[in-house]
C-alpha positions as CSV (number, residue, x, y, z in Angstrom):
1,X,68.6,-8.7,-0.9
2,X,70.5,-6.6,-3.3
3,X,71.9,-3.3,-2.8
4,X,71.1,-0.4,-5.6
5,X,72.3,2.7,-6.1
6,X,71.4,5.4,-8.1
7,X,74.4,4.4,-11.0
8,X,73.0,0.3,-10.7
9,X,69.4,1.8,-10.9
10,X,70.0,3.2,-14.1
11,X,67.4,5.5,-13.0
12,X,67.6,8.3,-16.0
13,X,67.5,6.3,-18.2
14,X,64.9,3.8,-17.0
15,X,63.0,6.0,-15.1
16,X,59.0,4.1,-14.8
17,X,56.7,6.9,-15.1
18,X,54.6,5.4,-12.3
19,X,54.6,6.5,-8.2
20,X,58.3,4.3,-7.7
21,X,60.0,7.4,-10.4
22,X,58.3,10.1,-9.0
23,X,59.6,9.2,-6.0
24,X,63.1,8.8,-7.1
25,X,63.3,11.4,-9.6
26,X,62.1,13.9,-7.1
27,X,64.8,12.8,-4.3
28,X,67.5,12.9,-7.2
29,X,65.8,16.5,-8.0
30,X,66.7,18.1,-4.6
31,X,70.1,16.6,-4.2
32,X,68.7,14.4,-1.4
33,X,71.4,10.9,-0.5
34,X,69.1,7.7,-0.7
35,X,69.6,3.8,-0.9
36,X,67.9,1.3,-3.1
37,X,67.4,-1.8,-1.6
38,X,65.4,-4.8,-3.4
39,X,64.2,-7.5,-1.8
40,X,61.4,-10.3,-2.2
41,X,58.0,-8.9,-1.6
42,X,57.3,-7.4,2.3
43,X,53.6,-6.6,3.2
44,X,54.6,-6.0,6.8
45,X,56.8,-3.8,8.8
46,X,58.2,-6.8,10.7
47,X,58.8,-8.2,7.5
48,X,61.1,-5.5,6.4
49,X,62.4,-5.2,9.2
50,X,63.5,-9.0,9.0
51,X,65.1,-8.4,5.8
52,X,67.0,-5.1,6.1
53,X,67.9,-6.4,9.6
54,X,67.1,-3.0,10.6
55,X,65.1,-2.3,13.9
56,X,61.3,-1.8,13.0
57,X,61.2,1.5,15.0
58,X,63.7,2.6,12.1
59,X,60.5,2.0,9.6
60,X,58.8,5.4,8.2
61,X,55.3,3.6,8.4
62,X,52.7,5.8,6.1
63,X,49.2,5.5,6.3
64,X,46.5,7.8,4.9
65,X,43.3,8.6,6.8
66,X,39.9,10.3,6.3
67,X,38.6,12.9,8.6
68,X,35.5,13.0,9.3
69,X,34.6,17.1,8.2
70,X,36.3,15.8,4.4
71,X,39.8,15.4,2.6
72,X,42.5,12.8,3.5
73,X,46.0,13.3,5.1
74,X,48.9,10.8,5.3
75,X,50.4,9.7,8.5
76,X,53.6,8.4,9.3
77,X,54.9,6.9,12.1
78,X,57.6,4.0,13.3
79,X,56.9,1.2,12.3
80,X,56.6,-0.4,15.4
81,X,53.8,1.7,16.8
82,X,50.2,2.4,16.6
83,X,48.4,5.3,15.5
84,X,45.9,6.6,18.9
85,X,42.9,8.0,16.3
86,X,42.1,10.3,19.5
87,X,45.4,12.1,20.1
88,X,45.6,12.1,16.4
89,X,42.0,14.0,16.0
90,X,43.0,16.5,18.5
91,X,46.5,17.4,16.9
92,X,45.1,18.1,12.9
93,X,41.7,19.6,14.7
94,X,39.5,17.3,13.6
95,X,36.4,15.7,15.1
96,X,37.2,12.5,13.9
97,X,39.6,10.6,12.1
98,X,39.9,7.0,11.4
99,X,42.1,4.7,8.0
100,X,40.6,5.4,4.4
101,X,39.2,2.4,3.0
102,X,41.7,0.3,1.3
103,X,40.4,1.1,-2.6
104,X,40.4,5.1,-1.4
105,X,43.8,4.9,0.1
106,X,45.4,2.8,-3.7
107,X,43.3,5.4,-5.7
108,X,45.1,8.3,-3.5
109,X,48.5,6.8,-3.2
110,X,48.7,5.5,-6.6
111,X,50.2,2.3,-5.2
112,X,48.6,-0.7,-2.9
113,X,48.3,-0.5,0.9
114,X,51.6,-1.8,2.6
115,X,53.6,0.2,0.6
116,X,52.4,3.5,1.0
117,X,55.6,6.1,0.8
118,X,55.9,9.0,3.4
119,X,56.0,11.9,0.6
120,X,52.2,13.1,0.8
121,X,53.7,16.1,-1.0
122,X,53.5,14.5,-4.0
123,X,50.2,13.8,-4.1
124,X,48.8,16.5,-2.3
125,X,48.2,15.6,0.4
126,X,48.5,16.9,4.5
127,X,50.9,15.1,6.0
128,X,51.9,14.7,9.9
129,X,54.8,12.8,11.5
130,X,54.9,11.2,14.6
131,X,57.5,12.9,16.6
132,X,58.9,9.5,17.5
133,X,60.2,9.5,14.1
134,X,62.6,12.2,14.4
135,X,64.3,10.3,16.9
136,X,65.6,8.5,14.3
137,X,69.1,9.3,12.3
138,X,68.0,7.2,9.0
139,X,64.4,6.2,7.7
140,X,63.5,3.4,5.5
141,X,60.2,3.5,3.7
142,X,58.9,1.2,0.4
143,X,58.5,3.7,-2.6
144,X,55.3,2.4,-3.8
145,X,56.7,-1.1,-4.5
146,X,56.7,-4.2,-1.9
147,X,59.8,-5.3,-3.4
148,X,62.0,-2.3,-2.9
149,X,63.1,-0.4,0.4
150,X,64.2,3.3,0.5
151,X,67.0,4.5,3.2
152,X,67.0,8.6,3.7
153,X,68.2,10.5,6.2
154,X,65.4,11.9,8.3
155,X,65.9,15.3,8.0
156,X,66.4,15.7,4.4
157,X,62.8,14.1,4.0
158,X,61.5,16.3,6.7
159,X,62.5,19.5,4.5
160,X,61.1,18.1,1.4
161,X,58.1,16.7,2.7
162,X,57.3,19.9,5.4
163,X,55.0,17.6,7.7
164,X,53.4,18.8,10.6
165,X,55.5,17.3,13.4
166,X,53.5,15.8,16.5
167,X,52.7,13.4,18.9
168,X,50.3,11.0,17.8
169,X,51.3,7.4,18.4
């Protein structure tokens, strides 16, 4: 694993125009402290976990879902919990709401599933927090790519992101 910073990144000058530099650029943008870390591919949370030897709880786990009336919202939560589709439902008032189909969810994101990033602000879409995340001083989330991990503090992403906060999980 190699540590990055914003200097090692390089990241005005080599800014990728892709989801990975909106990302970045728009942390940079609001003055918000992050952490680069690459890594070898992760397509789990576990995974991640494993590598950043972090504590999967610590994980900002983002996941985008339909409802049932129309429109997508993304969800994030630990990493080492489960969405309950029901509780979920009842907090964004919907009648049902279950995971986007893999191609919806890349076409949305802009990015593959597995490394969905928790700033649904940038792509327009609703986006709710589990409140079990907020127990947490530092997040770490993959911006779009499977072989880099973000560390933020979780308030700063809070006030850029303006989820709704609830129970969910």
């Amino acid at each position: 694993m190699r540590r990055l910073t914003i200097r090692s990144l390089g990241w005005k000058r080599n800014l990728v125009n892709g989801i990975e530099g909106r990302i970045l650029a728009s942390l940079k943008a609001e003055g918000i402290e992050f952490e680069v870390f690459e890594h070898e591919p992760v397509y789990t949370c576990r995974k991640m976990a494993e590598f950043l030897k972090i504590d999967e709880g610590c994980i900002a786990k983002s996941m985008i879902v339909k409802k049932r009336e129309a429109g997508y919202m993304l969800v994030v939560l630990p990493g080492n919990m489960r969405i309950d589709f029901l509780r979920l439902a009842v907090v964004t008032k919907s009648k049902l709401v279950f995971l986007a189909a893999r191609e919806e969810a890349e076409k949305i994101a802009g990015c593959s599933v597995g490394c969905v990033y928790p700033l649904g602000n940038l792509v327009g879409l609703e986006t709710v927090f589990d409140q079990k995340l907020m127990r947490q001083e530092y997040v770490y989330f993959n911006p779009g790519s499977h072989t880099k991990s973000v560390k933020i503090k979780t308030q700063p992403l809070v006030n850029l992101v303006k989820p709704t906060i609830a129970e969910f999980t």
